[in-house]
C-alpha positions as CSV (number, residue, x, y, z in Angstrom):
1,X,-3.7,15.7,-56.1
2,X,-6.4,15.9,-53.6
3,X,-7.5,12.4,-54.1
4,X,-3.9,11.7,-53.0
5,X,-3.5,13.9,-50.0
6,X,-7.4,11.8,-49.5
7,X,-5.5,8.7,-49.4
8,X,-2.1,9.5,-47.9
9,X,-4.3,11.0,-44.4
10,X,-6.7,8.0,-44.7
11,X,-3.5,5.8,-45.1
12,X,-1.7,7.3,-41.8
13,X,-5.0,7.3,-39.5
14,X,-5.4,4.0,-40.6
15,X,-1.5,3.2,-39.6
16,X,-1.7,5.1,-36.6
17,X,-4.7,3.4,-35.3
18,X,-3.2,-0.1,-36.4
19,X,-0.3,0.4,-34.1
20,X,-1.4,3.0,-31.6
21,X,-4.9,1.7,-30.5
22,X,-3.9,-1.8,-29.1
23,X,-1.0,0.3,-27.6
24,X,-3.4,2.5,-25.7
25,X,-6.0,-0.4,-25.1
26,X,-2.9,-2.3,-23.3
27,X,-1.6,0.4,-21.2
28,X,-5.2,1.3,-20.1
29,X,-5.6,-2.6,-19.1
30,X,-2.0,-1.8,-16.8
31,X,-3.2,1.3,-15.3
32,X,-6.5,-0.4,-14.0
33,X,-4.5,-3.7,-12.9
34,X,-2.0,-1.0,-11.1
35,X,-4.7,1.0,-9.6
36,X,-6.9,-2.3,-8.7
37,X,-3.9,-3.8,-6.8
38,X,-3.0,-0.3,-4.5
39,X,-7.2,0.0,-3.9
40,X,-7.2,-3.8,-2.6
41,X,-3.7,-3.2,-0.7
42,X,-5.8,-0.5,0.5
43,X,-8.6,-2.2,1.7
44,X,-6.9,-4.5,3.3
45,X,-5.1,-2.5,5.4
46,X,-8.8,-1.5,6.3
47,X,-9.9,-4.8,7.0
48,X,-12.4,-5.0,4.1
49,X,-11.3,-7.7,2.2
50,X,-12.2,-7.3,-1.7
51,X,-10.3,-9.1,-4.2
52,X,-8.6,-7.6,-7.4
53,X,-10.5,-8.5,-9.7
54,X,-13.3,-7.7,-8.1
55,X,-11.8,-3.8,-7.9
56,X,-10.9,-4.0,-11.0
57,X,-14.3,-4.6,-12.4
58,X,-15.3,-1.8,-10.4
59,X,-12.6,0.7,-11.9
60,X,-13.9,-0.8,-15.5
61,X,-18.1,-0.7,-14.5
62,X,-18.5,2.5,-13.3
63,X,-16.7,4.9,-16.0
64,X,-19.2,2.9,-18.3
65,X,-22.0,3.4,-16.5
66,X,-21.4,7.1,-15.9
67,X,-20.4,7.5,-19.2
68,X,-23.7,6.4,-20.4
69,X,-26.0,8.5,-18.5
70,X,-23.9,11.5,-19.0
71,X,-24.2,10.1,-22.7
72,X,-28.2,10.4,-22.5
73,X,-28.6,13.0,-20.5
74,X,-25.5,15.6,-22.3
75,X,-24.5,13.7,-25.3
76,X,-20.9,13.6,-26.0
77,X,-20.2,15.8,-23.0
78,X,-22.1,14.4,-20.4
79,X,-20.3,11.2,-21.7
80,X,-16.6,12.6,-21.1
81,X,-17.6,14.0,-17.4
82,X,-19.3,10.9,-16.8
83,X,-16.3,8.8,-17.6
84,X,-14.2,11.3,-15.7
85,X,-16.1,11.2,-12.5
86,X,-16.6,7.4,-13.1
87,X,-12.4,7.0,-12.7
88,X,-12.2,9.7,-10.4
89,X,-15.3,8.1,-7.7
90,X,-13.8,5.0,-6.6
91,X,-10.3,6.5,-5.5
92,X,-12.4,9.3,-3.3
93,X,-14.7,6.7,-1.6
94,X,-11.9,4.3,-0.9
95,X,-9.4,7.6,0.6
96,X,-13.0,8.3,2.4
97,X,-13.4,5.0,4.5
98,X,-9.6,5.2,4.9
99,X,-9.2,8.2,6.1
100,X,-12.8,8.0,8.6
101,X,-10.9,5.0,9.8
102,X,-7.8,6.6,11.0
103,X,-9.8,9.4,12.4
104,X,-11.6,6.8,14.8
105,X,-8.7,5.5,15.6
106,X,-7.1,8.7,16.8
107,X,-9.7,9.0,18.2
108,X,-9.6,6.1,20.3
109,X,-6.1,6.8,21.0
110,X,-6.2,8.4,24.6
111,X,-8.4,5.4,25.9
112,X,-6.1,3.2,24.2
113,X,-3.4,4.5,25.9
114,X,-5.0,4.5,29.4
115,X,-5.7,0.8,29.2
116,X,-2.2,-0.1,28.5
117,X,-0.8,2.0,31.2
118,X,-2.5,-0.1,33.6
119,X,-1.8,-2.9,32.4
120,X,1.9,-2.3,32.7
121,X,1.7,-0.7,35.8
122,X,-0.9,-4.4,36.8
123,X,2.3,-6.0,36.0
124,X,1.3,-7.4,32.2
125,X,4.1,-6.9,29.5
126,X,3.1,-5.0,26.3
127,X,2.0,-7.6,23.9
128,X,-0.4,-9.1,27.1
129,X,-1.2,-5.1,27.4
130,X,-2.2,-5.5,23.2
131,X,-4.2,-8.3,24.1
132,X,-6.5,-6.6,26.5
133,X,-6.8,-3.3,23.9
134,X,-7.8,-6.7,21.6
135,X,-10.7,-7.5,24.3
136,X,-11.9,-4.1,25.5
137,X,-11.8,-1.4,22.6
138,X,-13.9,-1.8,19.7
139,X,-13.0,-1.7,16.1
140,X,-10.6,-0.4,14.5
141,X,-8.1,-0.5,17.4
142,X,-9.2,-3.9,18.5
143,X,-8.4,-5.1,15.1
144,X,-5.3,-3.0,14.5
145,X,-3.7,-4.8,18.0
146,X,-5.5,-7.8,17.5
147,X,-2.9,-8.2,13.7
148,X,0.3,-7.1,15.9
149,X,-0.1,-9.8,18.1
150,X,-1.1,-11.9,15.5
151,X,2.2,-11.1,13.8
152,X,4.2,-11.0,17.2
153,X,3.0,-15.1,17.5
154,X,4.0,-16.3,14.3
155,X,7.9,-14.7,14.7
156,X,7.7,-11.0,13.7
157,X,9.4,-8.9,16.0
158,X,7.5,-6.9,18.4
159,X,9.4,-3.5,16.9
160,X,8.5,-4.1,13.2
161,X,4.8,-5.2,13.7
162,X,4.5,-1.3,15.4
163,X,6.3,0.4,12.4
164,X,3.5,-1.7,10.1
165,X,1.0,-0.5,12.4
166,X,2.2,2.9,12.2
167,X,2.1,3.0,8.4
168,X,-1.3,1.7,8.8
169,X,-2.6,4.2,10.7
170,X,-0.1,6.9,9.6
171,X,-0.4,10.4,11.9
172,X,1.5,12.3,14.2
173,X,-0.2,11.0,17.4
174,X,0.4,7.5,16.3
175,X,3.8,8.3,14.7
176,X,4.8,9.8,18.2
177,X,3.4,6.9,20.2
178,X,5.0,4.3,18.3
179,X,8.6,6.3,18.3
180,X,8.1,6.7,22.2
181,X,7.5,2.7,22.7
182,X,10.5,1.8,20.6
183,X,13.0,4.4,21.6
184,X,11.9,3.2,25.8
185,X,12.2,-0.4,24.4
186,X,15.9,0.3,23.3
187,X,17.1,2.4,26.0
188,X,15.3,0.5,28.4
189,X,13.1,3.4,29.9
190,X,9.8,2.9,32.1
191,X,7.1,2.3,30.0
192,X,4.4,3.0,32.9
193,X,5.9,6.9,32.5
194,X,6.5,7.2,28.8
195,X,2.5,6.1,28.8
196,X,1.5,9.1,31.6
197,X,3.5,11.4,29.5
198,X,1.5,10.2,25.7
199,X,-1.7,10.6,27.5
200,X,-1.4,13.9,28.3
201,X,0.7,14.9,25.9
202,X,-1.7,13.6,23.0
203,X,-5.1,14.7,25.2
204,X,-3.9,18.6,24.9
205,X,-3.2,18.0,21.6
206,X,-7.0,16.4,21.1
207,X,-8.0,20.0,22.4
208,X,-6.3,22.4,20.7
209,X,-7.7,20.9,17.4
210,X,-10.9,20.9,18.8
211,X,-10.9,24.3,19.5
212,X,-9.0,25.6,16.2
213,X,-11.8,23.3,14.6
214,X,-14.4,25.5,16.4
215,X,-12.6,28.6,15.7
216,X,-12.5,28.3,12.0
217,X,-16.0,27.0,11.5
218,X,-17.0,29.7,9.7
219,X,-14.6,30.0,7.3
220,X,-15.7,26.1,6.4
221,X,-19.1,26.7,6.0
222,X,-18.4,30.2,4.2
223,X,-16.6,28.0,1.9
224,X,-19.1,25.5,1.2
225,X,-21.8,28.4,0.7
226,X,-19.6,30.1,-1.9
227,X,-18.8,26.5,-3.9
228,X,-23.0,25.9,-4.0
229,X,-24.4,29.1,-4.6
230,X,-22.5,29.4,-8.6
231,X,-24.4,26.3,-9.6
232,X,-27.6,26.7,-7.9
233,X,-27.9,29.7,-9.4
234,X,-27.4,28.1,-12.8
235,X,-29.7,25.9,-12.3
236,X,-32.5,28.1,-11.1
237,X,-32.0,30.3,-14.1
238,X,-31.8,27.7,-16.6
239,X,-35.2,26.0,-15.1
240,X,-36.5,29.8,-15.2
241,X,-35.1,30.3,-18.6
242,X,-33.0,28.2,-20.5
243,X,-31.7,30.7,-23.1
244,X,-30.8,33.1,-20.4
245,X,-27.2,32.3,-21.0
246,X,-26.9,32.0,-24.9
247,X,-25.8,35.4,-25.4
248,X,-23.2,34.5,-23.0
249,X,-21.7,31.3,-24.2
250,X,-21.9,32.4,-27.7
251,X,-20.3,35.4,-27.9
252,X,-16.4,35.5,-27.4
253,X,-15.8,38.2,-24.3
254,X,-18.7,36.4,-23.0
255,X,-16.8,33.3,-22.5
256,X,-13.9,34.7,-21.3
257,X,-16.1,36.5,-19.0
258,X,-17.3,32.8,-17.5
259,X,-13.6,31.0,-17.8
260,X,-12.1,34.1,-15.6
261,X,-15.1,33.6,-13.5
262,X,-14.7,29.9,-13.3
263,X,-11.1,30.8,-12.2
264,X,-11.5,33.7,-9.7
265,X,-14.3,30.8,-8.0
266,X,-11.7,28.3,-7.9
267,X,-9.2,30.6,-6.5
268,X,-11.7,31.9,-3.9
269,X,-12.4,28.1,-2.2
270,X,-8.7,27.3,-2.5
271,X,-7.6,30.6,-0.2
272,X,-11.0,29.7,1.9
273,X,-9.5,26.4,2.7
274,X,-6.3,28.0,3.1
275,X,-7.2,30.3,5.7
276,X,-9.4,28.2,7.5
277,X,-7.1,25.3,7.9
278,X,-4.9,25.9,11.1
279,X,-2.3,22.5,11.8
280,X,-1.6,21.8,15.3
C-alpha cells in the first residue's frame, strides 16, 4: 500500500512537472518580452534609446545575479529576496529617470512659455515659436519640441503631435497648456493672451507647491527617520549580539509580536506619507 501511494505521488509530480514546467517556463519568457517592450517604449519616450533585447537581458541578468548573492550571503532566503528585488529594480530605476525627466520639464515650463509668447507676439507662428524653444532651452524641452516639429514636417497635424507630447510628459501644467493651445486653435482665440494667462496661472501654481513642499518637510523626513531606525537597530544588535533575537523568532507570541510590529511600521510610513502629502 505505501509503496503505491510512493508511486502514485511520484507518478503525479512527475506529470505535473512534465506538463506544468514548460508551461511556466513559456509564460515567464512572455512576461519578460511584455515587460522588455513597455521599458524600451519607455525609454524611448525618454530619449534613451535601448533596444529590447537588450532590456530584456537586463530583466533576465539581474534576478540571477541578485539571486546569487542573496544565495551566498542568506541561503535560500537571501536567494528569493534577491530574485525579488532583482525583478522589482529595473521598473523603479526606469519610473526614476522618467519621472526626474518630467519634473525638469515642468520645471522648465514657465520659461518655456515666456519664449513662445514673444515669439507670437515678434510675429512667428507656433511651430516657428517650437523651433526657437528647439534653439534656446536645453534638454528635455528642446528635445520634446524639437520631435513635434519633427512630426509637424513629415504630415502630422500640429494638434495630434501636442496630445503625443502631452502623454509624453503627462501633468496637469502640461495637460492644461496643451488644452489651452488647442481649444484657442479651434475657436480662434489670441494666442499672445492665452500665453500671459498660462504664465501666470502655472507660476502661482509653481509656488504653492513650493511652499506646501516646505511646509510638510517634516513630516518627510520624520518618515524617513522612522523607516531607518527598525533596521539599524537590527543591525546594531545583531553585530552586538547575534542571538539577541532567538528567543524572539523562536517562540510563537514572539513572532506574532514582530509580524504585528512589522505591520503597525508599515501602517505608520503609509499615514506619514498620507499626511504629509498635500496636492495643489
Amino acid at each position: 500500500m505505501l509503496t503505491l501511494v510512493i508511486l502514485l505521488v511520484v507518478g503525479g509530480a512527475f506529470l505535473v512537472g512534465y506538463y506544468e514546467v514548460p508551461r511556466m517556463i513559456e509564460r515567464w519568457h512572455q512576461w519578460q518580452a511584455r515587460r522588455s517592450k513597455e521599458a524600451s517604449y519607455h525609454l524611448e519616450n525618454a530619449f534613451i534609446f535601448v533596444g529590447k533585447k537588450e532590456m530584456r537581458m537586463v530583466y533576465i541578468a539581474i534576478p540571477i545575479v541578485l539571486g546569487i548573492v542573496g544565495f551566498f550571503m542568506f541561503k535560500f532566503i537571501g536567494a528569493a529576496i534577491g530574485i525579488i528585488l532583482g525583478i522589482i529594480i529595473p521598473q523603479i530605476i526606469i519610473s526614476t529617470i522618467i519621472e526626474r525627466r518630467k519634473a525638469k520639464f515642468n520645471h522648465q515650463l514657465v520659461d518655456t512659455l515666456m519664449i513662445i509668447s514673444s515669439c507670437l507676439k515678434g510675429g512667428l507662428s507656433l511651430v516657428q515659436s517650437f523651433e526657437v524653444v528647439m534653439d534656446e532651452m536645453p534638454s528635455p524641452t528642446s528635445d520634446e519640441f524639437s520631435l513635434v516639429v519633427r512630426e509637424t514636417k513629415v504630415g502630422v497635424p500640429l494638434e495630434e503631435a501636442l496630445v503625443k507630447l502631452n502623454k509624453r510628459m503627462s501633468s496637469e501644467d502640461v495637460d492644461l497648456v496643451i488644452s489651452s493651445i488647442l481649444v484657442a486653435r479651434e475657436t480662434g482665440g489670441d494666442l499672445t493672451k492665452v500665453f500671459s494667462r498660462l504664465i501666470n496661472t502655472i507660476r502661482d501654481r509653481m509656488e504653492i507647491k513650493d511652499m506646501a513642499a516646505t511646509l510638510t518637510l517634516q513630516g518627510r523626513i520624520q518618515g524617513i527617520i522612522m523607516s531607518m531606525i527598525p533596521p539599524v537597530f537590527v543591525v546594531f544588535i545583531l553585530k552586538s549580539n547575534p542571538h539577541h533575537f532567538d528567543l524572539l523568532l523562536k517562540d510563537e507570541i514572539g513572532r506574532i509580536m514582530l509580524f504585528v510590529a512589522v505591520i503597525f511600521q508599515i501602517l505608520a510610513l503609509f499615514f506619514i506619507k498620507k499626511f504629509s502629502t498635500v496636492k495643489v
